[in-house]
C-alpha positions, 0 to 999 in steps of 0.5 A: 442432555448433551450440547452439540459441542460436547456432542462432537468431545463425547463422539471424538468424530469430526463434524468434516469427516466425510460421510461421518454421521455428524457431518449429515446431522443438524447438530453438526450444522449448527456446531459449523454455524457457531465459528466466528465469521470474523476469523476470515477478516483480513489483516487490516480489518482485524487490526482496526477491529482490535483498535475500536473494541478497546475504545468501544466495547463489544456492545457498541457495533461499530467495532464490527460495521468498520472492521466489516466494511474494511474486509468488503476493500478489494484489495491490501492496498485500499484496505490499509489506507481506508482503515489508517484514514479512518482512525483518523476520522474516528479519533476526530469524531471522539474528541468532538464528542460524537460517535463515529456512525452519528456524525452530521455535515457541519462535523464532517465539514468540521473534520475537513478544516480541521486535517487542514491545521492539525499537526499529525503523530510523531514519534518523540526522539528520546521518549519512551518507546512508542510515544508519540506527540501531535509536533509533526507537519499538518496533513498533506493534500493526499492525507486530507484526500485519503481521511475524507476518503475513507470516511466517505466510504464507510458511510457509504456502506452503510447506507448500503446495508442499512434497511432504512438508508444512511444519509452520507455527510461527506457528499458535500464536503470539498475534497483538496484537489490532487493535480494527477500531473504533480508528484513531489517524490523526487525521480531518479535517472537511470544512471542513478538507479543504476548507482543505486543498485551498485551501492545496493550489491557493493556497499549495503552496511550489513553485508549479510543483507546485500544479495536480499536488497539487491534482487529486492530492488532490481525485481521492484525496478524491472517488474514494475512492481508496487512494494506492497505486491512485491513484499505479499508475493511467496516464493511458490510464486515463482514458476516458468510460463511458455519459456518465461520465468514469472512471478504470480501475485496479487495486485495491491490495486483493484484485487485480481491476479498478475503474472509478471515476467522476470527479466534474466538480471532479476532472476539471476540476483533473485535466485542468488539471494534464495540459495536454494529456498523453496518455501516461505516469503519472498523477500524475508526477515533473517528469521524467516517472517514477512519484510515490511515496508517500514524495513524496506524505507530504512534501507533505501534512506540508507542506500541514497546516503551512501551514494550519495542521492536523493532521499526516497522511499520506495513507492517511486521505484514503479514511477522511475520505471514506467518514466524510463520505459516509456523514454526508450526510442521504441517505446510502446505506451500500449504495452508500458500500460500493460506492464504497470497495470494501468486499466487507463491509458490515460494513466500511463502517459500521464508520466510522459507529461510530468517528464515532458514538463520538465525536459521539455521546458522553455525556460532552458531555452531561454536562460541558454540565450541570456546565458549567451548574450550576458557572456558576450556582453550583449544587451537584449 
């Protein structure tokens, strides 16, 4: 007797032929059933499912349950960071000698003190390729929040699958508290921007990158845009809209779709780059596969040297844009929301207090009249 697998080899009918037999028979169904759900994870689910089943086997579920719970993440850019958050978290729970799934609050609790100290993965210079040693800066405030995060959430989860409920251990850990008002990315003015992309266009030491770099940095400027979403965007993405060249993708943040006017400068540097290209990824490599960011973080660290600026990696480009809008005489916050994809406003005038803290401080004030008075001789 037959299995239906071999039902369907003997046959040489697909079970998706249309109006096939073995497209109406429960032979078909069940071959149908058979496929690996777990083809339809997500980069990052997959990645991190790869990671724990070498730690843990197939017959222990968490492999499945952290991989599933990183592919139940609306968006790409929530499902990296909970999966990187997470190794962390794991990593911390297998070297105390708990499983993952049974930790309690004082480990939980533990894992908080814990990021406070621990020196995070550095690569040694000079090692073999890819070693890595625990010599590195102890996690930042936004490390710890994202690790306590992630761990969180997951068993959050849980709880929400489980039939008998899962108690979470991280609901009564502290949190580091993130001030929304500070940001340690150092922010370029626009005269240093515009530096940046002259150097970008003029002087990239690899010429053959120059066209690349340059649409790349002044569509990520003027788009507002978040490296991620920019560096998923395909070139089929690109069409015309009620006289408008725009560019459709996914936002990283929240999932959903956008639909990003592309200003004529950026338009005209993208389709210099393109030359002619129809298909593929946006921005790519020379053998046609998808940049990454870590590419696009080495070519700005190089750029900033050559002209001689502020180091930065690109997650402060939108940061840059959205502060410069919003300086205009005719700024509108409504619409500078709307354009970086802000759902609160409070989000957005959030970049007009930290340059208001800055531009606006009464220290300038007051060093300007000591600075006076001590140039004259007089006393205070």
């Amino acid at each position: 007797m037959l299995t239906p697998d071999q039902d369907v080899l003997e046959s040489g009918e697909s079970p998706d032929t249309p109006g096939s037999e073995m497209a109406r028979s429960p032979r078909s169904t069940l071959a149908t059933v058979r496929r690996d759900p777990r083809d339809l994870w997500p980069e990052h689910a997959r990645k991190l499912y790869d990671h724990l089943l070498a730690l843990y086997g197939e017959d222990d579920p968490l492999p499945t349950l952290a991989a599933s719970w990183i592919a139940h993440q609306r968006s790409v850019n929530t499902q990296k960071s909970y999966a990187r958050g997470f190794r962390v978290f794991e990593e911390f729970a297998r070297e105390h000698g708990a499983h993952p799934m049974a930790v309690k609050f004082t480990l939980a609790d533990g894992f908080r003190l814990w990021l406070e100290t621990t020196p995070q993965w550095v690569r040694v210079k000079g090692g073999r390729r890819g070693e890595m040693a625990r010599t590195g800066k102890p996690y930042s405030d936004a490390s710890r929040a994202n690790s306590l995060s992630a761990a969180s959430s997951f068993f959050s989860f849980l709880d929400k699958i489980s039939d008998d409920g899962v108690k979470n251990p991280f609901d009564a850990v502290q949190r580091p508290y993130l001030d929304p008002d500070y940001s340690s990315t150092p922010g370029y003015t626009e005269q240093e921007w515009a530096k940046l992309l002259l150097t970008a266009r003029d002087e990239h030491r690899i010429a053959a990158y120059r066209k690349r770099t340059y649409a790349m940095l002044l569509t990520l400027y003027t788009c507002c845009l978040r490296i991620d979403a920019l560096l998923n965007a395909r070139v089929e993405d690109l069409s015309d809209d009620t006289g408008h060249r725009v560019l459709l993708l996914e936002k990283v943040k929240g999932g959903g779709r956008a639909k990003k006017p592309i200003p004529p400068a950026a338009w005209d540097a993208l389709q210099d780059y393109l030359d002619g290209r129809k298909t593929g990824w946006l921005f790519c490599t020379s053998s046609g596969g998808q940049l990454d960011e870590p590419a696009v973080w080495r070519t700005l660290q190089s750029l900033a040297k050559r002209a001689n600026l502020p180091l930065r990696g690109p997650h402060g480009t939108k940061v840059d844009a959205i502060t410069h809008a919003l300086a205009k005489p005719n700024a509108r916050p409504d619409k500078v929301q709307s354009w970086a994809d802000h759902n609160d406003a409070r989000t957005t005038q959030r970049y007009n207090k930290r340059r208001g803290l800055l531009d606006d401080s009464p220290g300038y004030g007051l060093a300007a009249d000591v600075a006076g008075a001590l140039a004259h001789g007089e006393e205070l």
